[in-house]
N, C-alpha and C positions, 0 to 999 in steps of 0.2 A: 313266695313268702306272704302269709295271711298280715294284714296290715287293719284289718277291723272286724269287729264284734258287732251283731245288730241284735236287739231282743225284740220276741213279740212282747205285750204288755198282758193283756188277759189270759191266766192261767199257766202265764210262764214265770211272770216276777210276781200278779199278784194274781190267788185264786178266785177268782170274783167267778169265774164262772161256774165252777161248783154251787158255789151260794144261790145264783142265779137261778139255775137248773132246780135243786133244792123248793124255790121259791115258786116259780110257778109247777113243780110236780104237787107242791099241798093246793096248788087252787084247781089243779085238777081235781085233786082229790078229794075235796069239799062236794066237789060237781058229780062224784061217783065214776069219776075217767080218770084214764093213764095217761101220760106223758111217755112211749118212749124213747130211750135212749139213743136210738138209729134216726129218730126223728128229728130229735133236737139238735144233735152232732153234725148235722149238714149245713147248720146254720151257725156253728164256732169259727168265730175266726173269722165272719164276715161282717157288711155293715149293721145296723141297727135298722131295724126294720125288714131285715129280709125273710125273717118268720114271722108271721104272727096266729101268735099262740092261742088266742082267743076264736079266730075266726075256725082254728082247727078243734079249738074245746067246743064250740058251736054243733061240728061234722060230726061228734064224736056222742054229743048229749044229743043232740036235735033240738035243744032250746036257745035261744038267744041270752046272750050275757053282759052282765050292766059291764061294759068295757072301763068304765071310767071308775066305779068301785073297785075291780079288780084289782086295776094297775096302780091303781093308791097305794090297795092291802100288797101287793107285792113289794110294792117300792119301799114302803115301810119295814118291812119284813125285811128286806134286803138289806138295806143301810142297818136296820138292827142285828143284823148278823156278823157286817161286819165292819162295824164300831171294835175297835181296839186289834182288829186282825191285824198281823205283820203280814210281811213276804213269804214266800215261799221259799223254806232252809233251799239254803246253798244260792242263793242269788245274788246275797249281798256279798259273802265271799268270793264270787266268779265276778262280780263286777270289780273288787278291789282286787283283784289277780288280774282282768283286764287292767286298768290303771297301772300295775306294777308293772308289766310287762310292757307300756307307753303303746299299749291298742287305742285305736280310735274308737269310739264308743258309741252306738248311734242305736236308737229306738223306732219303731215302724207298728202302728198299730193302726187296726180299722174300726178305733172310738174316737168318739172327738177329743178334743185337744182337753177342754175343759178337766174331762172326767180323768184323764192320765196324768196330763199335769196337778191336780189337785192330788191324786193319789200318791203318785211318785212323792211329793213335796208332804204329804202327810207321813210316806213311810222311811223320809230320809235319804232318798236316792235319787231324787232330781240332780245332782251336782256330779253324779257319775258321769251325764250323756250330754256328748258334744255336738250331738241332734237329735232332732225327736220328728217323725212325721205320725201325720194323725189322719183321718177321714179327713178333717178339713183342709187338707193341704194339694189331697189329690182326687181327681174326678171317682174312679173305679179305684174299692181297693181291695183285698185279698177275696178270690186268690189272684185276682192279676198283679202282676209286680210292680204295678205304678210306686207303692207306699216305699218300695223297695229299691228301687230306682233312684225314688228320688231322695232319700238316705244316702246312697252312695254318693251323688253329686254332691249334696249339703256333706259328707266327711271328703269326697276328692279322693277316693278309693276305689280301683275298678273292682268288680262284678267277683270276678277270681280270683281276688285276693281279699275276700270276704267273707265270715260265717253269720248264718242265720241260727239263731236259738229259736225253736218252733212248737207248741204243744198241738197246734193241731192238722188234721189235714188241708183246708184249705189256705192256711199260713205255709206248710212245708209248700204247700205248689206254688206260690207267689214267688217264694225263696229261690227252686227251680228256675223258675219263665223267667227270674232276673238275671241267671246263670252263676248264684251264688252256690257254696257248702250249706249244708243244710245239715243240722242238729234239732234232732225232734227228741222231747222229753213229753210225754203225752201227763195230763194228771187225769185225777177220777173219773172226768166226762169221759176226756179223750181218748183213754187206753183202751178200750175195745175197739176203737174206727181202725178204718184200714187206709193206713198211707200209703204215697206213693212213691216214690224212689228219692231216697234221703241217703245221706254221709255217715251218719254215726246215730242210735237211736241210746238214751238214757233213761235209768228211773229216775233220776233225780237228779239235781244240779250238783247233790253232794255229792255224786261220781266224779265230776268235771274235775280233774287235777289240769288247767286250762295250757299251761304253758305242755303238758306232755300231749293235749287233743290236739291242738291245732299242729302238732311237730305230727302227729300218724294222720290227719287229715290233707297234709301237705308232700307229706312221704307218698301219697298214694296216688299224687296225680292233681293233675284242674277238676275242679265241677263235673260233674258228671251231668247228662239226662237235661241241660238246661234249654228248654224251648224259647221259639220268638214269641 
């Protein structure tokens, strides 16, 4: 019997990495380079810092770039993007079907606390989740399952009686290595990456009729594929 729901936070409940992606593709573009897509996607769904964009727009022009103008004009750009965005449809629905259905509710992301907590609570869905883990809570985080792990303890839910909401590859794999279900709905970055071995793949959260997914995710057996 699944007994909890966990969500990623970027690109599943809020599209911020579309925006993101968007925002340094124009500062490439200013620069007369590309950013692509294969490039950037290796780095969803991980910490902060684990690309940087700059030192690769450097590879890419051959000239040095003022880092610190850049990431201004990005930052800027970003937040003006999305100033007034909501959630991604079907999110806020599948968290009140979680609720109704009395799932434990629990969040796992590899941003800091600050930027999700602030977001959640700007788009009205902080009061869904009965945990939240963030970068700062654990050493390594996706795709190792640390963030993941340690969600399940903070809800008191084993591993197999759990689903992960994932848009990208290296969240589906943390999902796995936790030996959780695993539901990937990839958005605009992430739908061309290549996953690896998941439960149930959606376009959209608006698919989710929640109380009939987790009855065929449970019909079909424990976890699958989950490594140490």
């Amino acid at each position: 019997m699944i007994e909890a729901v966990v969500f990623d936070f970027d690109g599943l409940i809020f599209d911020s990495e579309t925006h993101e992606y968007e925002c340094v593709r124009e500062l490439f573009a200013e620069h007369g380079a590309e950013l692509p897509l294969e490039v950037w996607g290796a780095c969803v769904g991980r910490e902060a810092g684990y690309f940087d964009p700059y030192a690769y727009l450097q590879e890419q022009t051959g000239t040095l770039v003022d880092r610190e103008g850049a990431d201004t004009r990005r930052r800027e750009r970003f937040y003006q993007r999305i100033e007034g965005t909501g959630a991604i449809p079907g999110v806020e629905e599948a968290l009140r079907a979680a609720t109704a259905l009395g799932l434990k509710v629990g969040l796992a992301s590899s941003s800091p606390r600050e930027w999700v907590e602030g977001q959640l609570r700007r788009l009205g869905l902080l009061h869904f989740f009965h945990c939240i883990r963030t970068a700062d809570d654990v050493e390594r985080v996706k795709p190792e399952p640390d963030l993941y792990l340690s969600a399940l303890r903070c809800l008191g839910v084993p591993a197999a009686r759990a689903v992960a909401f994932e848009d990208s590859p290296n969240g589906a794999l943390a999902a796995r290595r936790a030996g959780m279900y695993c539901v990937v709905v990839p958005n605009s970055v992430t739908q061309t990456l290549t996953f690896g071995e998941h439960d149930l793949r959606l376009e959209s959260l608006m698919q989710a009729e929640l109380a009939g997914l987790l009855a065929r995710l449970a019909a079909a057996g424990p976890p699958r594929g989950a490594a140490a």
